[in-house]
C-alpha positions in Angstrom: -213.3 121.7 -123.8 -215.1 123.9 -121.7 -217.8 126.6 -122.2 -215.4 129.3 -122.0 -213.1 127.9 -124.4 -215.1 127.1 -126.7 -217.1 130.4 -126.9 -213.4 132.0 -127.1 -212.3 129.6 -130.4 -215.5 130.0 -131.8 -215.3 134.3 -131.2 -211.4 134.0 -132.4 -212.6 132.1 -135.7 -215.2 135.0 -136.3 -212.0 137.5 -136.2 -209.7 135.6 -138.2 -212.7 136.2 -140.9 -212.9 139.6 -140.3 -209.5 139.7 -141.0 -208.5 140.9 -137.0 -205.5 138.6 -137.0 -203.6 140.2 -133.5 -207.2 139.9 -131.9 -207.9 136.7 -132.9 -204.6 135.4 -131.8 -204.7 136.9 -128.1 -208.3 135.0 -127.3 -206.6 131.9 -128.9 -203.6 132.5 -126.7 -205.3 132.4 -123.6 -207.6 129.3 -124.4 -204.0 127.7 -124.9 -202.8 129.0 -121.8 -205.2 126.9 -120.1 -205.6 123.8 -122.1 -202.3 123.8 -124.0 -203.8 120.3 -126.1 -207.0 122.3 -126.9 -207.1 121.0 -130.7 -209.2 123.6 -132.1 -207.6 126.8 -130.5 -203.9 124.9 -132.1 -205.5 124.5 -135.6 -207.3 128.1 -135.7 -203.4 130.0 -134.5 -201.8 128.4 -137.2 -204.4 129.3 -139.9 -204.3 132.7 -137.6 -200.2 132.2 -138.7 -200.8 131.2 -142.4 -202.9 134.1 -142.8 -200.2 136.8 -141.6 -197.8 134.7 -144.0 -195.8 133.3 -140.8 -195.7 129.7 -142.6 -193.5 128.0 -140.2 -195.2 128.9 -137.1 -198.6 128.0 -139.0 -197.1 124.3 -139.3 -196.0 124.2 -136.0 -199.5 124.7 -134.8 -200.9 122.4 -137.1 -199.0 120.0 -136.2 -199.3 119.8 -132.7 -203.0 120.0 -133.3 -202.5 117.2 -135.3 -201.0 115.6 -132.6 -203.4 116.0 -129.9 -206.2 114.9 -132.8 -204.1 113.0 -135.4 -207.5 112.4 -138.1 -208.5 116.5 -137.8 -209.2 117.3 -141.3 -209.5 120.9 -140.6 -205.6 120.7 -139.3 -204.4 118.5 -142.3 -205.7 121.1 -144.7 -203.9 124.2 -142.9 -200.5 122.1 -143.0 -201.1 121.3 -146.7 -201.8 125.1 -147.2 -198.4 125.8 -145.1 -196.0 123.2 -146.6 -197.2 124.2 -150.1 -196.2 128.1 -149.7 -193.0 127.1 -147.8 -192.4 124.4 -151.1 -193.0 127.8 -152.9 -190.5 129.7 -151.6 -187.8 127.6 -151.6 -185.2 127.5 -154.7 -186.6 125.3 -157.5 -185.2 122.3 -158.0 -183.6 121.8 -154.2 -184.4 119.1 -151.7 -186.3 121.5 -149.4 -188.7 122.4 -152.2 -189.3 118.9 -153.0 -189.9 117.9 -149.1 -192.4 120.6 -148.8 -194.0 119.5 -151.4 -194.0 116.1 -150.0 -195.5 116.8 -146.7 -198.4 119.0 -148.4 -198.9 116.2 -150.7 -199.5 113.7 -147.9 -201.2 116.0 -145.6 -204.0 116.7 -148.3 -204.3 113.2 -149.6 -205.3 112.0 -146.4 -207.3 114.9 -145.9 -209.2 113.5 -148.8 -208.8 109.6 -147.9 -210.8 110.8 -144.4 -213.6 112.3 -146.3 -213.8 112.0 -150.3 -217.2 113.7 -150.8 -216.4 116.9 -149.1 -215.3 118.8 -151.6 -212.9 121.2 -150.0 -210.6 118.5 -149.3 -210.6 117.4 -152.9 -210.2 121.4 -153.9 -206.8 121.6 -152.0 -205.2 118.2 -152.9 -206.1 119.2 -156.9 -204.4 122.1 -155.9 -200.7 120.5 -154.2 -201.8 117.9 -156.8 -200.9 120.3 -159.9 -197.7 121.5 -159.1 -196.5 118.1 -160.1 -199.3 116.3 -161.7 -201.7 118.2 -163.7 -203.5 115.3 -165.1 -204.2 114.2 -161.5 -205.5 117.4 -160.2 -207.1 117.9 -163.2 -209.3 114.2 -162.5 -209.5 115.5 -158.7 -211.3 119.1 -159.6 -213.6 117.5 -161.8 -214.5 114.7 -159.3 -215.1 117.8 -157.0 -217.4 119.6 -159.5 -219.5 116.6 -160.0 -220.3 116.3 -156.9 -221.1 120.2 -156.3 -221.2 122.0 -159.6 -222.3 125.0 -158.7 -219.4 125.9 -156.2 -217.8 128.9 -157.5 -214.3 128.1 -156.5 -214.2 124.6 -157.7 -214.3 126.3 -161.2 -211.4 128.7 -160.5 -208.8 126.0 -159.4 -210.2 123.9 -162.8 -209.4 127.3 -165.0 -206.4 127.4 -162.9 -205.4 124.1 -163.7 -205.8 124.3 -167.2 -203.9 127.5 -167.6 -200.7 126.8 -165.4 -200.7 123.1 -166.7 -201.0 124.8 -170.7 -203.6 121.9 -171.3 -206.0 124.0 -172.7 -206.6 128.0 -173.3 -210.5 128.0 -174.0 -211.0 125.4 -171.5 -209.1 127.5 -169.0 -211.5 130.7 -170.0 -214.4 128.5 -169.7 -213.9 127.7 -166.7 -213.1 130.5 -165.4 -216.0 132.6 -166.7 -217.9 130.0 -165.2 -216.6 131.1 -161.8 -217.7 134.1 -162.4 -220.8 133.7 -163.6 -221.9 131.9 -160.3 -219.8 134.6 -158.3 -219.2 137.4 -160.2 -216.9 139.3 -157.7 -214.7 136.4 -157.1 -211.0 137.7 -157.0 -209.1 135.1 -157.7 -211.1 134.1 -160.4 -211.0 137.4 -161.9 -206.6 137.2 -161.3 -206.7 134.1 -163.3 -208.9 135.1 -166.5 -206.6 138.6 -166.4 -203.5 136.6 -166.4 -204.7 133.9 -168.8 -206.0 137.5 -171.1 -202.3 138.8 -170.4 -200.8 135.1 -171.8 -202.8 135.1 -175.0 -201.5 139.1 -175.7 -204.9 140.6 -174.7 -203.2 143.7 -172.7 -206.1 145.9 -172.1 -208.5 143.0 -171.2 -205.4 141.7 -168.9 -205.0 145.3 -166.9 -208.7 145.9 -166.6 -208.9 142.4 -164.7 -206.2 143.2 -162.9 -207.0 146.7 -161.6 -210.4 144.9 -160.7 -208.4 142.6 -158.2 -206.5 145.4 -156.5 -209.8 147.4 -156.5 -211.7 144.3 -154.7 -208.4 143.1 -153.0 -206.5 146.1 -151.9 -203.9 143.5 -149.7 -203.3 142.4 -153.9 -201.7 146.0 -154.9 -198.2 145.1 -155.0 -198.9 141.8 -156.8 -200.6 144.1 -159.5 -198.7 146.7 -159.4 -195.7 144.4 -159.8 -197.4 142.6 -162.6 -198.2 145.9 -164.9 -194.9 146.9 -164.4 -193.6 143.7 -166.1 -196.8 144.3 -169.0 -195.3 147.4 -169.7 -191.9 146.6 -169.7 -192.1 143.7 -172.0 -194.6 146.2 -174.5 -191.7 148.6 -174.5 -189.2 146.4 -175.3 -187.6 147.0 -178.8 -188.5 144.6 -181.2 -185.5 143.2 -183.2 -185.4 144.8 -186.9 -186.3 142.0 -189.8 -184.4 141.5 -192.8 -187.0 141.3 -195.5 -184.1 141.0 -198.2 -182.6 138.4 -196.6 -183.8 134.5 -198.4 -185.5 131.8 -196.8 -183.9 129.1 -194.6 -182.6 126.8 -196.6 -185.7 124.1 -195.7 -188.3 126.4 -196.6 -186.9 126.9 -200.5 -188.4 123.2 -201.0 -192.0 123.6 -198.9 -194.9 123.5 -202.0 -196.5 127.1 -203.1 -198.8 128.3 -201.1 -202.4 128.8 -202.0 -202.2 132.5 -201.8 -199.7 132.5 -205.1 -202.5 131.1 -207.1 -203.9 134.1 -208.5 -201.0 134.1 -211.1 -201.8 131.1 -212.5 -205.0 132.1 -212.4 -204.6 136.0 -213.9 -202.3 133.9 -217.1 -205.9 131.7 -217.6 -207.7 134.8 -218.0 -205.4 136.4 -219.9 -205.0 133.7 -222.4 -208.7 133.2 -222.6 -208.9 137.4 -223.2 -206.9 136.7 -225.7 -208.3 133.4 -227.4 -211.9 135.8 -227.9 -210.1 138.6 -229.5 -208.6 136.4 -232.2 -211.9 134.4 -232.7 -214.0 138.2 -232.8 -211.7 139.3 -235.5 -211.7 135.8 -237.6 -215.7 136.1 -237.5 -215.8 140.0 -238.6 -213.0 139.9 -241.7 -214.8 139.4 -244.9 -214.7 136.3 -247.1 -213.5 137.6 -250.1 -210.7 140.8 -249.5 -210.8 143.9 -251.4 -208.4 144.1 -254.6 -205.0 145.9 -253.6 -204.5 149.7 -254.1 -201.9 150.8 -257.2 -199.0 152.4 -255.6 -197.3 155.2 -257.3 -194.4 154.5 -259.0 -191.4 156.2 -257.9 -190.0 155.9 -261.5 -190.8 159.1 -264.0 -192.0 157.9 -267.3 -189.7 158.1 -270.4 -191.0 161.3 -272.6 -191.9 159.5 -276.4 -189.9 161.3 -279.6 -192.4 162.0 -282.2 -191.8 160.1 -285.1 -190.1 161.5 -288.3 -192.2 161.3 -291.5 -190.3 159.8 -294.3 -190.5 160.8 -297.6 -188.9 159.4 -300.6 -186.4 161.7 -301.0 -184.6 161.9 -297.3 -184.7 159.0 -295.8 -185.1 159.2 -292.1 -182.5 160.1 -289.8 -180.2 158.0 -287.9 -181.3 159.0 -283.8 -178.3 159.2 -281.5 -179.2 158.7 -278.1 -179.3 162.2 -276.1 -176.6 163.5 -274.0 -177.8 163.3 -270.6 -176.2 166.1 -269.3 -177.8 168.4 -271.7 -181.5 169.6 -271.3 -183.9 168.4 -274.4 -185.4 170.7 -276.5 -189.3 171.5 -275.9 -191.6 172.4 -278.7 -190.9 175.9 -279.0 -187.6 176.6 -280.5 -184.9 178.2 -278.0 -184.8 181.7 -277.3 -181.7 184.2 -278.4 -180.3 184.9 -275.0 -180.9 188.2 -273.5 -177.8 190.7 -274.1 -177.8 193.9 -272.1 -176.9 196.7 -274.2 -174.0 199.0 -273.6 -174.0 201.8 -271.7 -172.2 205.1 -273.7 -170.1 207.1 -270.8 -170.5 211.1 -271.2 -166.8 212.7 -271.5 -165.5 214.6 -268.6 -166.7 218.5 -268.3 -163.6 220.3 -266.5 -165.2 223.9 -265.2 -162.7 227.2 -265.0 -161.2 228.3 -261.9 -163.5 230.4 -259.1 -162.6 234.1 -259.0 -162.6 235.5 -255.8 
């Protein structure tokens, strides 16, 4: 490689940076024009490729730089990064996906196989690792953190890893706070910890995180956008009614009695013993001996006594007949005559004479 060319590749990787794709790709152009096997001018225009999302091309590139250098790690890791967004793309389940995901597969395991301390190859193949084997990647990331555990990134793919794979929710958010905490502006991990707030149905923590990324990252705007579309579609969605009258599935009739329905066995002890005091309260105040019962009228009216006849020796006493009972007894006094009104005398007729004119 000459002066020139390198001083072009190394001005072209400084733009790719900066995000001048077009730029970057004209200066690498014409270091190709004149040393079409230039290995460092292939690998930087198909990153320039990945970047602008022009996969194939980007694997073309990459492998031709591979060809002219076949152990260039820096290539391998741009055709993993290719063949894992093409594998992403295709229809799920089909040959083409699975061939992608092949190729990636390969390209970042020897990646790693070329240098297994440098820790951005063992980043990406965790990464192609989890698609299919999140145990594996999972083993590769930590590998990676061990050896440099204060790299912001390797944090996010573990937090990554442990949200996509479902292996574990806090260790997901651990992780991925830890991310943070070394870089706290770091986009992606700020993506995943909103997503992984959106999972667990934390929706304001969720769009927060994700405004944050399209703030940050405006190229992200559509994937947000797209994303709190979907939040608020799924929040408005009517819930369907429950049947609170309806009864239990049939296997939960026979499930024991939960704890919660204790307190009626527990309101009947106290009850009882409520009642238990009471009778032993009113046992202790009633007196030993009890007070002598109270006469009650008699609803009868006492037979009225006939004073005795005195005999003498010449009548002898009367027989006594038992008294009528529908006649009234005699008191002491004797009777009275009745009353008689006395006649009223009727003065005769007076007839006057005639009235003379």
């Amino acid at each position: 490689m000459t002066a020139f060319a390198h001083d072009e590749v190394a001005r072209a990787k400084v733009l790719i940076d900066l995000g001048r794709i077009d730029a970057a790709r004209a200066k690498l152009g014409a270091v190709l024009a004149a040393d079409p096997d230039n290995a460092d001018a292939l690998m930087l225009m198909g990153y320039a490729w990945f970047r602008t999302g022009e996969y194939e091309k980007s694997v073309g590139y990459s492998a031709a730089a591979l060809t002219a250098f076949p152990d260039y790690q820096s290539a391998l890791r741009v055709l993993a990064l290719a063949e894992q967004e093409l594998a992403h793309l295709a229809e799920l389940d089909s040959a083409e996906r699975q061939r992608h995901y092949d190729r990636a597969l390969a390209a970042a395991t020897r990646s790693a196989e070329l240098d297994p301390e440098y820790v951005e190859n063992l980043r990406l193949l965790a990464g192609v690792q989890s698609a299919t084997d999140p145990a594996a990647a999972l083993s590769t990331i930590d590998r990676a953190i061990e050896i440099d555990p204060d790299h912001a990134d390797l944090h996010r793919v573990r937090g990554s890893i442990l949200r996509r794979g479902g292996i574990s929710v806090p260790g997901a958010e651990a992780a991925l706070r830890e991310a943070l905490r070394l870089q706290p502006e770091h986009v992606d991990a700020t993506q995943e910890l909103a997503l992984l707030d959106l999972d667990r149905g934390d929706r304001e923590a969720g769009e927060r995180g994700l405004r944050l990324v399209a703030q940050w990252d405006p190229s992200r705007a559509d994937f947000v956008r797209a994303t709190l579309a979907a939040v608020e579609a799924e929040a408005g969605r009517e819930q369907e009614p429950v049947f609170t009258h309806m009864p239990p599935p049939q296997e939960a009739r026979y499930l024991p009695e939960t704890p919660r329905s204790n307190w009626r066995v527990w309101t009947a002890l106290v009850f009882g013993a409520m009642v238990v005091l009471r009778l032993i309260f009113t046992a202790a105040s009633t007196p030993s001996e009890p007070p002598p019962p109270r006469p009650l009228p008699s609803r009868y009216l006492p037979t009225p006594v006939v004073p005795p006849y005195l005999p003498t020796g010449l009548y002898p006493p009367p027989t006594l007949r038992p008294w009528p009972t529908d006649f009234p007894r005699p008191g002491l006094t004797p009777p009275r005559a009745p009353f008689r009104t006395p006649p009223v005398t009727v003065p005769p007729r007076v007839t006057l004479p005639p009235r003379v004119p």
